[in-house]
Phi, psi and omega in degrees: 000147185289164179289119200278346157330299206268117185313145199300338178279281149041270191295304176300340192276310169332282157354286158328276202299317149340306218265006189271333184250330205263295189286359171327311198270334175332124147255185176306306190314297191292332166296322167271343070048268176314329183247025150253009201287292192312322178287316182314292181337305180299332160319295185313302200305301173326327176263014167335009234267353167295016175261152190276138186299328192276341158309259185003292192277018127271339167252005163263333163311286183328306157314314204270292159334317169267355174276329197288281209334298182276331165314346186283314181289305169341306207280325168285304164330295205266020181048042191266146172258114199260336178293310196318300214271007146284345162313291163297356175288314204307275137004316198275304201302332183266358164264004128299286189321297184308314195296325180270299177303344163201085179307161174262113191297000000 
């Protein structure tokens, strides 16, 4: 298990650098690819439900995890600053969000 020392930007830059040498030959395309593969999967496992629950919600961590993992190569190939444009997603979405909870008459 990883160390709860190490901060989640830490942890993303670690990423990076994994994904810079394991994914070299990858291009984008094989890469989105690969993570939509993985987001179907999470899909799938939610519809599991003959699996015991406390399964489920260990393999969608597990799942969930390699979807961060190839978004990491995505976020290095393409020289994305991923704190900035979640931020700014973040930002866009909650002044939707205020604007649809209190419209303007």
């Amino acid at each position: 298990m990883i160390e709860q020392i190490l901060h989640f930007e830490e942890l993303w830059d670690k990423c990076e650098v994994f994904q810079k040498e394991a994914s070299a030959t990858m291009d984008i395309a094989s890469t989105v690819s690969e993570l939509q593969m993985k987001v179907s999967l999470y899909k799938a496992i939610d519809l599991r439900t003959e699996l015991p629950e406390e399964e489920r919600i260990k393999l969608k961590a597990r799942t969930m995890g390699e979807i961060l993992l190839v978004i990491t190569s995505i976020s290095v190939k393409d020289n994305i600053n991923v704190f900035e444009c979640l931020g700014e997603t973040l930002q866009y979405r909650s002044i939707d969000h205020f604007n649809r909870k209190h419209p303007v008459i």
